[in-house]
C-alpha positions, 0 to 999 in steps of 0.5 A: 283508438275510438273513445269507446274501444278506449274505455272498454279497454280496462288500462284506457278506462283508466287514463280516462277516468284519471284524466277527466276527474284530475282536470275537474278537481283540479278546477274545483281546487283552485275555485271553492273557498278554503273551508273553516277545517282547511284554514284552521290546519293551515293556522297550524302549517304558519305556526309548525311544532311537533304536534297540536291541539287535536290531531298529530301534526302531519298535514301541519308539516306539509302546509308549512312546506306548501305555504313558503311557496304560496299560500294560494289555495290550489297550492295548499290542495295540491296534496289533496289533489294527487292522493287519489291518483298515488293510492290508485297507483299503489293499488294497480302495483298491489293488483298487478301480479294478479293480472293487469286487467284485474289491477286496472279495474281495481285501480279505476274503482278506487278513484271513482270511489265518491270522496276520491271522485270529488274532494279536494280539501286538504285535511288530516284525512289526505296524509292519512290516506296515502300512508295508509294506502302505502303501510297495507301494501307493503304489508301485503308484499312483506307477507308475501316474501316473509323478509324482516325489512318489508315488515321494517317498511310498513312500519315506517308507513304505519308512523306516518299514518300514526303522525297524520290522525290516530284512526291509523292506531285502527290499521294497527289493530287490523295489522294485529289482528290478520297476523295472530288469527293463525300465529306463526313464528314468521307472523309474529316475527314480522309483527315485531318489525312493523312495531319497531318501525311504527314505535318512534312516532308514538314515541314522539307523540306521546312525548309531546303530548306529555309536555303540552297538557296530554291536548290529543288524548283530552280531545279524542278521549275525554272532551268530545264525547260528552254527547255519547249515548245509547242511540238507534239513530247513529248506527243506521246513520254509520250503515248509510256511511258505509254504503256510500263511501264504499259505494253500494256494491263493494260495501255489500259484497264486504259483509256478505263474500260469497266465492271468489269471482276468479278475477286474479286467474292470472296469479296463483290460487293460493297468492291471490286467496292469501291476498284476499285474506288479508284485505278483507280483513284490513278492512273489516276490522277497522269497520267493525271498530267503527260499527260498536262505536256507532252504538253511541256515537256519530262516526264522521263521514271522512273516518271511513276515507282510509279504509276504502282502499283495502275494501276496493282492492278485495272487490277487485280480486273477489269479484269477476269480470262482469261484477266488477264492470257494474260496479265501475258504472255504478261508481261512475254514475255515482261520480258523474252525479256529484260533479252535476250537484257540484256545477249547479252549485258552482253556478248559483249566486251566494244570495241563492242561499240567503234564507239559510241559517248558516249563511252567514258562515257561508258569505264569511267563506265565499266573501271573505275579502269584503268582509275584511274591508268592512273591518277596515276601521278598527284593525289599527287599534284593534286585535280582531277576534272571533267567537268560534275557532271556525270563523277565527281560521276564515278571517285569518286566511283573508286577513293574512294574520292572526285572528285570536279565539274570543271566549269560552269556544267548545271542545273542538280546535282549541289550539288558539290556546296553545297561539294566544296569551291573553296576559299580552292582550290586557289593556288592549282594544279587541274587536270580536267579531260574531256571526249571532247576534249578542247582549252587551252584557255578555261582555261588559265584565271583560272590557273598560267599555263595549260598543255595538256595531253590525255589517251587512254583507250580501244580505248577511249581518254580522255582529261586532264587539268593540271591546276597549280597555280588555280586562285581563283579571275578570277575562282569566277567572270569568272565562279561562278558569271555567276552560280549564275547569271543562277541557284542561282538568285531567283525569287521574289516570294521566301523568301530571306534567308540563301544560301551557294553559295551566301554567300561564294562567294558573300557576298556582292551581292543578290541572288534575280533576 
């Protein structure tokens, strides 16, 4: 069949779509560097328990599997480089019964949908992704056929959305919201089921939690807001977000429907419309959730990966034929401007971007091998450290070991303090390496004695603190008191109980405001 009769038919569009961009993310899987996010998730996968600092452990789990295999980066991305593909599977079987024409042209739009188009890296979002992706079209078929182990099995793929990242409690309210908005005795009774599937990972979430310090409701509740505010900025930063990981014409078409297009023909009115319904408002809830916190917050880019499948599958149904074909080459366009952005950059020397402020994180990322030979002198006799968990997880992947947190740190990624016990370190040399440059005096109160020494690195200088006799006394009250002060001292409203911060260093303070 000539190429273009190929794409003109909707099933060849998509095994051509799904072709041409697999072979290319699967390049850029196996090229760009681990970036700081992956390499802190994979610090986690080589230490796996059953939960960790900010997030539920899911993406943990699996890099403990994917890294007894290899701890090469194509292999590590390998869950990142199939979901697009398994979600556009699950959303072509969720189109299907209304009409094949309809469910490959919903299941192309969803892999050129741009962070499925382009990204490759393995975070939190991937497992989030597909069992979300998985729990809304099993809540589709369990609406459909109204049997008790369907709701069971969304349930069980709404635990797993629920281990993978908490924006998943967000589906859940979507879940909720769909089923009471015309209450019936089935709805509600199939609500029951999706409970009870769900339940044992929030069970065991919240079991964890209360045994480790409550990390995860400290972090997501408490710790990072302490910028929040009233701002003009962020909700039109969020509308942009929105326009762009939907894509213009399905986030467009979301808020103002107008009638159906008629694309599901094929399929019963009344299937198609129940359908319809129910994805809209799976993806409108979550949103709406995310639009109220735009008033006071950035809402990240990534947030929004999860609910773009239920957005696109509803385009796909409330669009005809011509509606959907233009917003196919416009998601193409799209698609085929980011991997030219991406081959420009892919092509430039490092240097390109030496007047940057953040290069040096940059030459850390791109060139960490050479960084870990200028650090050759001092591994011996030194714990290497860093100032930022980002850098920490960077030089760790290079280094092949543990690279400990130096410092106060932020709010962010804290789970070094769950792997560090700077009780173990006292009396020992540590060299802390920094990307800003530093004053002796920051340090001297935590060391015997301190040394300046700096790396050039492809025009790049980084600062190190060669810190010997560590002081573990002076490091506990000077640093680890005010952390626990600023990210351990829980409000009253959470149960007191275990915490591996407190209860190694302080013993005999509470962990209570």
């Amino acid at each position: 069949m000539p190429f273009a009769l190929r794409l003109a038919d909707p099933r060849g569009a998509f095994v051509v779509a799904l072709v041409v961009l697999t072979a290319l993310r699967a390049w850029f899987a196996a090229v760009l560097p681990l970036t700081g996010d992956e390499a802190y998730f994979l610090s986690w996968g080589r230490n796996p328990a059953w939960g960790f600092y900010d997030h539920p452990p899911m993406v943990g789990w699996w890099l403990a599997a994917l890294d007894a295999i290899s701890g090469h980066r194509f292999v590590l991305r390998l869950p990142a480089l199939v979901a697009p593909p398994i979600v556009a599977t699950i959303g072509w079987r969720v189109l299907r019964r209304h009409g094949e024409a309809t469910a490959w042209r919903g299941a192309t739009l969803l892999l050129l949908l741009p962070l499925n188009a382009w990204n490759v890296a393995i975070t939190t979002d991937i497992p989030l992704m597909l069992f979300s992706a998985l729990a809304v079209a099993l809540y589709l078929r369990a609406r459909a056929s109204g049997r008790a182990l369907d709701f069971a099995l969304c349930g069980l793929a709404l635990a797993g959305a629920l281990m993978s990242k908490y924006f998943a409690g967000l589906l859940a309210i979507a879940f909720f919201a769909h089923s009471v908005r015309r209450p019936t005795r089935a709805s509600l009774a199939g609500l029951a089921w999706i409970v009870a599937g769900a339940l044992p990972a929030a069970v065991l979430q919240i079991g964890w939690n209360s045994q480790n310090c409550w990390p995860n409701v400290m972090f997501n509740l408490v710790n990072r807001h302490g910028n929040a505010g009233l701002s003009w900025v962020t909700p039109l930063l969020f509308a942009l977000s929105v326009l762009y990981v939907l894509t213009p014409a399905v986030a467009v078409r979301l808020v103002r429907p107008g009638a159906p297009g008629g694309a599901a023909s094929a399929a019963s009115a009344a299937s198609a419309e129940a359908d319809r319904v129910a994805l809209r408002w799976l993806a409108l809830v979550p949103l709406a959730i995310f639009a109220a916190l735009s008033a006071i917050k950035t809402i990240g880019l990534h947030w929004l990966a999860s609910f773009a499948a239920p957005a696109a599958l509803w385009f796909a149904l409330a669009s005809n034929e011509r509606a959907l074909r233009r917003a196919l080459r416009a998601a193409a366009a799209i698609a085929l401007v980011h991997w030219i952005a991406i081959a420009v950059l892919a092509a430039l020397p490092t240097e390109t971007f030496r007047n940057w402020r953040s290069y040096p994180g940059l030459v850390m990322t791109v060139h960490g091998d050479e960084l870990v030979r200028s650090l050759e002198p001092w591994r011996r006799a030194h714990a290497i450290a860093s100032d930022g968990y980002s850098a920490a997880v960077t030089m760790a992947y290079a280094l092949g070991e543990h690279v400990l947190v130096f410092g106060p740190g932020s709010s962010h990624a804290r789970h070094d303090d769950i792997l560090t016990d700077f009780r173990r370190l006292d009396g020992r040399d540590i060299l802390v390496v920094r990307r800003q440059d530093f004053q002796l005096a920051e340090y001297e109160a935590y060391f015997e004695r301190v040394e300046r020494h700096r790396v050039v690195i492809r025009g790049a200088t980084f600062h190190l603190v060669d810190g010997r006799g560590f002081r573990y006394a002076a490091y506990r009250d000077g640093v680890l008191d005010e952390a626990r002060r600023r990210y351990y001292a829980l409000p009253r409203w959470l149960p007191g109980g275990p915490c591996y911060f407190c209860d190694r260093y302080f013993p005999e303070r509470a962990c209570h405001r």
